[in-house]
KETORSE-33527 format. One record per residue (C-alpha): y, z, x. Coordinates in steps of 0.001 Angstrom, whole numbers, plus 500000, padded with zeros to 6 digits. Example, Ala and Ser with C-alpha at 12.3 -4.5 7.8 and 13.67 -1.06 7.14 Angstrom:
# KETORSE-33527
495500507800512300498940507140513670
//
This chain:
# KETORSE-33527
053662219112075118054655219826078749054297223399079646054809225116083426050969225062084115051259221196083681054263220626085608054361220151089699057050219571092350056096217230095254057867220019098272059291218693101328055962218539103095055069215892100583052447218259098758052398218577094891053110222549093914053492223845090689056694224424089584057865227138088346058350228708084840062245229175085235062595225353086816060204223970084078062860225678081252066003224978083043064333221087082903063407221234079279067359222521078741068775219931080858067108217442078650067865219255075699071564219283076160071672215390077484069953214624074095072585216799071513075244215484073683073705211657072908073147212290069273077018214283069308078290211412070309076804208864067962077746211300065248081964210795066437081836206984067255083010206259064167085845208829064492087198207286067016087062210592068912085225211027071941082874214809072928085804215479075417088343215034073278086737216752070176086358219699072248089995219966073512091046219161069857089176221756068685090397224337071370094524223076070465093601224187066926092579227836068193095719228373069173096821227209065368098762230425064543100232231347067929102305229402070390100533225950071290099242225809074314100327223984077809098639221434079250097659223948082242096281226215079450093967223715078425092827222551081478091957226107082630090369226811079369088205223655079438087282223888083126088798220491084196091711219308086530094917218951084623094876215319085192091613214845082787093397217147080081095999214459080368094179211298079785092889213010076731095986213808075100096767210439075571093793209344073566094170212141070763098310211454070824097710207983070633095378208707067258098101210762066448095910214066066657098217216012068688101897215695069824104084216999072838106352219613072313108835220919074963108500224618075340112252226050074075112209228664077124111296226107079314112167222170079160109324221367082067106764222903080158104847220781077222103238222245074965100139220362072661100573220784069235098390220023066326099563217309063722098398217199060021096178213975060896094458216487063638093558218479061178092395216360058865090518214828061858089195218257062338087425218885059481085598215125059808084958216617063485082957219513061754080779217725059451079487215416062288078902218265064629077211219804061393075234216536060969074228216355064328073315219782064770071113219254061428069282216210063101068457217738066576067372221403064889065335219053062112062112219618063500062685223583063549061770226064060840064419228243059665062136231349061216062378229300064585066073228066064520066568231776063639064546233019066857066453230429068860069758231652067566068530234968069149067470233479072172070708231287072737072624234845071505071049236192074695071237233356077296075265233128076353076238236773076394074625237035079735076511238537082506077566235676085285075622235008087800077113237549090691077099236007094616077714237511097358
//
C-alpha cells in the first residue's frame, strides 16, 4: 500500500522530495475516479448508453414533473458547451430515450423530454450503476463504506474553493 511517507516528487531542480499528504490523496482520488468511471462504463456497454449520456438522461428525468428542460438548461447544469449536450441527444433520441419538444411560449426554444423507453432505460441505468458501485465498494466493510459515506458527505458539501 502506497502511503505519503512512500511517495516523492522529482521538483524542478531534478531532486526527489516527498510529496505531500494532500497531493498523495488527490492522486489516490484521481485514480479512484478513472477506475469507477472504467468499471461504469463496462457496466452500460450493453445498454447501449454511454457515462455522458446516462448522466444527462438521468438529469432530463429530474425535471420529470415540471417543465422539461432546454437544451441550454442542460448544458449549464452538466457543465459542458451546448454543442456536446447536442451530440448526446442525438445519441439518446436516436435510442429513442428522449424527444424534442418545441416550447409552446416559444417556437425557437426545444425542450428534451423523457419518453417511456427512457424510462424504462432508466431503471436498467440504475441497476448497473448499482452493480458497479457494488463491485468497486466490494472490498469495503459496511463499517468502512459507512465511514467513507461520511467522508465523501464532507468532501461534497464543502464550500468552493474561493480565489481572489
Amino acid at each position: 500500500m502506497r502511503t505519503a511517507s512512500d511517495s516523492t516528487v522529482t521538483g524542478a531542480d531534478g531532486v526527489d522530495a516527498p510529496d505531500s499528504d494532500d497531493g498523495v490523496l488527490a492522486e489516490q482520488l484521481l485514480r479512484l475516479t478513472r477506475r469507477l468511471h472504467r468499471i461504469q462504463k463496462r457496466h452500460l456497454e450493453p445498454l447501449g448508453i454511454t457515462p455522458a449520456q446516462s448522466r444527462l438522461l438521468r438529469l432530463v428525468s429530474h425535471y420529470d414533473c415540471a417543465e422539461p428542460p432546454r437544451m441550454a438548461e442542460l448544458a449549464a447544469r452538466l457543465e459542458v458547451v451546448p454543442r456536446a449536450v447536442t451530440t448526446l441527444v442525438d445519441g439518446l433520441e436516436a435510442a429513442d430515450c428522449v424527444r424534442r419538444a418545441p416550447d409552446p411560449a416559444n417556437r425557437r426554444v426545444i425542450r428534451i423530454e423523457l419518453t417511456d423507453t427512457g424510462r424504462a432505460t432508466l431503471r436498467r441505468l440504475r441497476n448497473a450503476r448499482t452493480a458497479a458501485a457494488e463491485e468497486i465498494l466490494a472490498p469495503l466493510t459496511a463499517a468502512q463504506r459507512e465511514v467513507l459515506g461520511g467522508l465523501l458527505d464532507t468532501l461534497s458539501d464543502a464550500p468552493a474553493d474561493r480565489r481572489c
